[in-house]
N, C-alpha and C positions, 0 to 999 in steps of 0.2 A: 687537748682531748680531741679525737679523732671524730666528723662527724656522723662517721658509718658506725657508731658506738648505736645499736638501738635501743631506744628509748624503753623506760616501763609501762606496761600498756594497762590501764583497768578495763575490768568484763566485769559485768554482771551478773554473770553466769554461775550456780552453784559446783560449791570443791570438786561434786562428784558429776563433772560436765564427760559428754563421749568425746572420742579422739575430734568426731565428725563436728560435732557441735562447735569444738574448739576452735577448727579449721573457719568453718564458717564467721564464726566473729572475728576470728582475725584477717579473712577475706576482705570483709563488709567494711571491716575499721578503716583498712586500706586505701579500699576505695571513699570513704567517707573524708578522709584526709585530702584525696584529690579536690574534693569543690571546695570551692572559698566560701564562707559563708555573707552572706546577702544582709546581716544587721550590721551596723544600725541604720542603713540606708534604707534599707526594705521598709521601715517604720516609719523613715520622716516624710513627711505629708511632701514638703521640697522635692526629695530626691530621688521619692518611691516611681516605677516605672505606672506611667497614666492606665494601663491594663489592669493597675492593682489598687488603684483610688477605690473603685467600687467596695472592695470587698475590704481596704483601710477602715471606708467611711462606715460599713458595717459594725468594726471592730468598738469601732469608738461612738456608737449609737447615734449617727446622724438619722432623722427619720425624715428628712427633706430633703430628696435627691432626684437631682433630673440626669439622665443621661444624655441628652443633648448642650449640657450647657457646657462652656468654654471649658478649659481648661485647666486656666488660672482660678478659676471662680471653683471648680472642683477641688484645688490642692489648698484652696483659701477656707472655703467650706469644712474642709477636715483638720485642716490647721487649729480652728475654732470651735471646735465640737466639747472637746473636754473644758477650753475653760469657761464656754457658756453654760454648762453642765453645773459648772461646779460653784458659777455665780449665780443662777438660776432665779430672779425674781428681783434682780439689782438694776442698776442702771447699766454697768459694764456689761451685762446680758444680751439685755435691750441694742447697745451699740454694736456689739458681736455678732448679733442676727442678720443686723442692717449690712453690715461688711463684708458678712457671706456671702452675698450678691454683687460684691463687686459697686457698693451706692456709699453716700458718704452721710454719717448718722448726726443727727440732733435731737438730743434726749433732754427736755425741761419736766420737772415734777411738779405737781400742784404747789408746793410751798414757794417754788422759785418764779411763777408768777404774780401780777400784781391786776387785782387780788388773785390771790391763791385760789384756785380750783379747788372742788371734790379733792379728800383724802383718797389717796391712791391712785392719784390718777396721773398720765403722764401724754404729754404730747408731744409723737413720734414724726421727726420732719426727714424724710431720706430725699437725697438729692440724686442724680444722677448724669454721667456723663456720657453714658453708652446709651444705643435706642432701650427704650423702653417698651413693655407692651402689657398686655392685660393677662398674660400667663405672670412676668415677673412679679405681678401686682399681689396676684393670688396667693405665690410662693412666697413673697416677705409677709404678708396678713400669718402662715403657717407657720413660721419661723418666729414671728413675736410670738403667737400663742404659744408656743414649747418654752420659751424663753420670761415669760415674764410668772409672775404668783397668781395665783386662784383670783386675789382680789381684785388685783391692779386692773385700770378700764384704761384702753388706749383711744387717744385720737391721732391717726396717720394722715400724714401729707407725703405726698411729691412733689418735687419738685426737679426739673430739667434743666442744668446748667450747660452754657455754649462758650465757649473763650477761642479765642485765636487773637493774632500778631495781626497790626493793622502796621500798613508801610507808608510815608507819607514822603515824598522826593519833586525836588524842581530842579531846573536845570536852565541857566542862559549861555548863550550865546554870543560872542562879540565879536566885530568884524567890521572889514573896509573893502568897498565893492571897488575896484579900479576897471577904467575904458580906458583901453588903448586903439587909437583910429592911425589911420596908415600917414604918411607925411605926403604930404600934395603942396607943389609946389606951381606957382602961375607960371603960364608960359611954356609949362615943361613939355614936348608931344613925343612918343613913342611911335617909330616907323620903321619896316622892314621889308623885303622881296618876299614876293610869290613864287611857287612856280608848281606847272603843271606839266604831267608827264602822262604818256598814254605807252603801254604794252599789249604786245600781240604774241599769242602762243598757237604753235599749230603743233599737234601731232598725227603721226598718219599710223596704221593698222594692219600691217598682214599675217595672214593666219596660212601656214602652210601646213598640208595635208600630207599623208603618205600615200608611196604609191600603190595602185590594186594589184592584185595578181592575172 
């Protein structure tokens, strides 16, 4: 089958459309054929263009949004929207909040202390390996409260982790100094001629003139 065979087209359009109307959707269809469409990239928090995070994280009811913050921390942020939504007052919640910020969560509940705490109560440990400051502090406090139930009562910590590679190295050396002194023999004497010469240079100077008129 040839593939200049054109295709059948659907319109929306009612039986009794004008010639013009006609033209026109099938203009527009045309042109609508030319753009590639943009899903499913356009949607995933991964791959969507960072100009269109904001109006994602809209989509998907983030209500904690800085527009200064990183990048990652933006596509991570909306990555996590729906399913902290959808666990809303659990513990997987609680950890998804803490994550949104790019910090690393520890979530213990009154039972799985000794002794147990207050029913309902949970204490929230976020670590962190990036600087820290008294804005991120404020923003994860708002992020547990969307994320946890009416009752639950939190106690938060921070905490600042630092790691790096420590290098530990020696190193010797081995070796033999040798002296070598000249061979000196008794008796031996080294003797030669002088001589002295004297030079005389003269030159002499004339400068000849033209003659006048």
């Amino acid at each position: 089958m040839s593939d200049d065979v054109e295709r059948p087209r659907h319109s929306l359009l009612p039986a009794n459309k004008s010639a013009l109307e006609a033209a026109l959707d099938l203009g527009f269809a045309q042109l609508l054929e030319r753009i590639e469409p943009p899903f499913p990239e356009l949607m995933n928090p991964q791959e969507t263009p960072v100009e269109f995070l904001p109006y994602l994280a809209a989509d998907r009811g983030v209500s904690e949004w800085s527009p200064a913050a990183p990048e990652a921390e933006k596509r991570l942020t909306v990555a996590l929207a729906w399913p902290t939504k959808r666990q809303a007052g659990t513990r997987k919640a609680l950890e998804n909040a803490v994550k949104g910020l790019q910090l690393i969560p520890e979530v213990t509940a009154w039972f799985e202390r000794t002794p147990p705490g207050p029913p309902y109560s949970f204490t929230v440990r976020a670590f962190s390996q990036l600087p820290y400051s008294e804005e991120i502090n404020e923003r994860l406090d708002r992020r547990l409260a969307d994320a946890k139930s009416e009752r639950d009562t939190l106690s938060v910590t921070v905490g600042l982790n630092s790691s790096g590679t420590h290098y530990i190295g020696a190193a010797t050396i081995c070796g033999e100094l040798a002296t070598i002194y000249p061979l000196v023999l008794d008796g031996l004497e080294a003797s030669g001629r002088s001589f002295v010469a004297v030079g005389h240079y003269i030159v002499e100077t004339t400068t000849i003139y033209p003659q006048g008129a």
